[in-house]
C-alpha positions in Angstrom: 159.5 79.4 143.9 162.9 80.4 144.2 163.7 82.8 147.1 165.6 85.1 144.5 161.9 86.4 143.4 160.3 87.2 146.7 163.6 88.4 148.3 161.6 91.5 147.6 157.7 92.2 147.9 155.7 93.7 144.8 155.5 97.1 146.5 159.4 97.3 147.8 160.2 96.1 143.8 157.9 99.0 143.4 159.8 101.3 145.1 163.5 100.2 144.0 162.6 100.9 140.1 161.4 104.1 141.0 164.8 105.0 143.2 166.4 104.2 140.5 164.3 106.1 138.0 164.8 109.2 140.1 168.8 108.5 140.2 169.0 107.9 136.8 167.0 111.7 135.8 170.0 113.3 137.1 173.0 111.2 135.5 174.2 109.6 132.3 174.9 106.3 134.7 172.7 103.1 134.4 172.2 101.2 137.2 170.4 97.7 137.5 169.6 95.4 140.7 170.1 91.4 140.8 168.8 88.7 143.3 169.9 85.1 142.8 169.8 82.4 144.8 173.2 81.2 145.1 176.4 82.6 143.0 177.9 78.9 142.5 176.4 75.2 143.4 179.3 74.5 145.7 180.0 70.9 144.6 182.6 70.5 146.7 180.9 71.3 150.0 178.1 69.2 149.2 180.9 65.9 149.4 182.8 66.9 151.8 179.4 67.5 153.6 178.2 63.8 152.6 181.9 61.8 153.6 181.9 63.8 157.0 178.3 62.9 157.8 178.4 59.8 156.1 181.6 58.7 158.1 180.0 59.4 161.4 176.9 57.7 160.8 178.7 54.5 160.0 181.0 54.9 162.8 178.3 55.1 165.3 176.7 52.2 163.7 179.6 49.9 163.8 181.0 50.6 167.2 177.8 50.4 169.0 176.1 47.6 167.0 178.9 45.5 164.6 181.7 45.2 166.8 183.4 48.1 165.4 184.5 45.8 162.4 186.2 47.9 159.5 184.2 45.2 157.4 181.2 47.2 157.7 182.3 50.5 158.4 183.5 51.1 154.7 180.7 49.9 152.8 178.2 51.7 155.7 180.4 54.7 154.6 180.4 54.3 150.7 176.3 53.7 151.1 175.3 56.6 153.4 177.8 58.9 151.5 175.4 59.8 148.8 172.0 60.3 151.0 174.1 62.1 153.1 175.5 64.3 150.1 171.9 65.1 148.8 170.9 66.4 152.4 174.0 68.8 152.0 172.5 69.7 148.7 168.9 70.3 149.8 169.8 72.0 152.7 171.4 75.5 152.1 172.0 76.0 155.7 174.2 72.9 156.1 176.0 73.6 152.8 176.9 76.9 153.9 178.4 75.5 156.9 181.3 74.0 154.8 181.7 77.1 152.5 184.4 79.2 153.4 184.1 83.0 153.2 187.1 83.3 150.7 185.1 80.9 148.3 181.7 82.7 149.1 183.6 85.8 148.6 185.1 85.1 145.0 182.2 82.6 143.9 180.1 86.3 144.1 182.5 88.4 143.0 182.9 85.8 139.9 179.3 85.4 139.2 179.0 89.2 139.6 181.1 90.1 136.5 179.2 86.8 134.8 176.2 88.0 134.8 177.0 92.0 134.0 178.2 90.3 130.6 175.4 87.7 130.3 172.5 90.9 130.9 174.1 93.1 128.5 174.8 95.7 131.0 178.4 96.2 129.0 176.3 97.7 126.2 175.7 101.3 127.4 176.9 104.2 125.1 179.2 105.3 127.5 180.2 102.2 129.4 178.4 103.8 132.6 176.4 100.8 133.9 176.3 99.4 137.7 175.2 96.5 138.9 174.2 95.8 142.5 174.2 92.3 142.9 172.8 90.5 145.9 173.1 86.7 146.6 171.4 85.3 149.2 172.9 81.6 149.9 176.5 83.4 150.5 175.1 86.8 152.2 177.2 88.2 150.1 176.8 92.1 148.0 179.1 93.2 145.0 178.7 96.1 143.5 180.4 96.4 139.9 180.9 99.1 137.2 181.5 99.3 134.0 185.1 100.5 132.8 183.9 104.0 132.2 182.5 104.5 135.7 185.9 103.1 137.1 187.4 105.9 134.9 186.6 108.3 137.8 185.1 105.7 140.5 187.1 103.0 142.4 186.4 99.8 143.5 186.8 100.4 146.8 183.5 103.7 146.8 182.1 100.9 145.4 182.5 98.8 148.0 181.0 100.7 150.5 177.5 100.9 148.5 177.9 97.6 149.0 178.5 97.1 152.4 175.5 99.4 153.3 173.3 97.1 151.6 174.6 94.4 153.3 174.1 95.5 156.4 170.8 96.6 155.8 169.8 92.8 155.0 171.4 91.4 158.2 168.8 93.6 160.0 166.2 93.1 157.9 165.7 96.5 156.0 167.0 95.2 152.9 165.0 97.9 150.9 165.4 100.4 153.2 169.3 100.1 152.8 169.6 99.0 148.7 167.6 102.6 148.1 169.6 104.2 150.5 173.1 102.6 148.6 171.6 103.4 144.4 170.8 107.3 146.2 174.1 107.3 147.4 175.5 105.6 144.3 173.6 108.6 142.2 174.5 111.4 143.6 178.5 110.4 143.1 178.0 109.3 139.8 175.7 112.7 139.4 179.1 114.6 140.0 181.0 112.8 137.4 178.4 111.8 134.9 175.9 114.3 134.7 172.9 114.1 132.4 172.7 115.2 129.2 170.6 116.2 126.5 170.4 113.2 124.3 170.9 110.8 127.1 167.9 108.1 126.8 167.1 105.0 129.6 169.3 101.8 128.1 168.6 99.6 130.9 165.7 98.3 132.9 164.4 99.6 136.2 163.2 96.4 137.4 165.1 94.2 139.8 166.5 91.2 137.9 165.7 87.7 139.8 166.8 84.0 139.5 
């Protein structure tokens, strides 16, 4: 099972969908939660993670037991390079070793704004839809708004909705603090999008996972 979909238990789920109910009752805004896995496959670290590893494992080999004869220590390197690559793949602690925080950084922004478009969270009437989005490989939050939110909202407010979340997850009230950021979220977008009459739910309560 992928750790996306029990990031959360049944009864925190529970109590996310109805923070964001209660949000929602008191503004024309739309707000939706994500968990994925991972934000990209990171490719690159998983090679540069198999020639590093790879490389070492031949060297040891050759200087201690083939009289350090560049004969072997290629062809040692070429064959261990791809067991060594799928270790980097299967495990996410060693991947993320190689993965700079600029990458990480951009790899969630990226797949942030992907999947705002690819869950139809543009549709809204009024283009007020938010999206806090939580990767788990990267440790990484992004929260992101539609273009009429950032009509009267910045990046940057947004920003710090994320960064509450994010710390909430590092010590381990990752409910706690993702309720605490969509109350905190609502009662600024409250102030600038108020309810109205004819104002109906257009987005799901439930946390998206995978």
């Amino acid at each position: 099972m992928k750790k996306s979909k029990k990031f959360f238990t049944e009864v925190e789920m529970q109590r996310i969908e109805e923070t964001t109910r209660a949000v929602e009752c008191c503004t024309i805004g739309e707000v939706a939660v994500m968990v994925t896995d991972s934000s990209d496959h990171y490719a690159g670290a998983e090679v540069l993670g198999g020639v590093f590893l790879g490389s070492a494992v031949s060297l040891l080999l050759t200087v201690n037991f083939l009289q350090a004869s560049l004969w072997f220590y290629i062809p040692l390197s070429i064959l261990f390079f791809f067991p060594c690559r799928l270790l980097f793949q299967k495990n996410l602690l060693l991947k993320r070793s190689l993965i700079g925080a600029r990458v990480k950084d951009e790899a969630v922004r990226r797949r942030a704004l992907q999947a705002f478009y690819e869950k139809g969270l543009y549709r809204t009437r009024a283009n007020t839809g938010v999206l806090f989005f939580i990767s788990l490989l990267e440790h990484r939050v992004w929260v992101l708004a539609d273009k009429g939110i950032y009509e009267k909202i910045d990046q940057a407010t947004m920003n710090t909705f994320a960064l509450t979340v994010s710390h909430g997850i590092k010590e381990g009230r990752a409910c706690d603090a993702l309720c605490r950021a969509i109350t905190d979220a609502g009662k600024i977008l409250s102030l600038h999008f108020p309810i109205s009459a004819d104002d109906t739910n257009e987005l799901s309560n439930k946390v998206i996972t995978g």
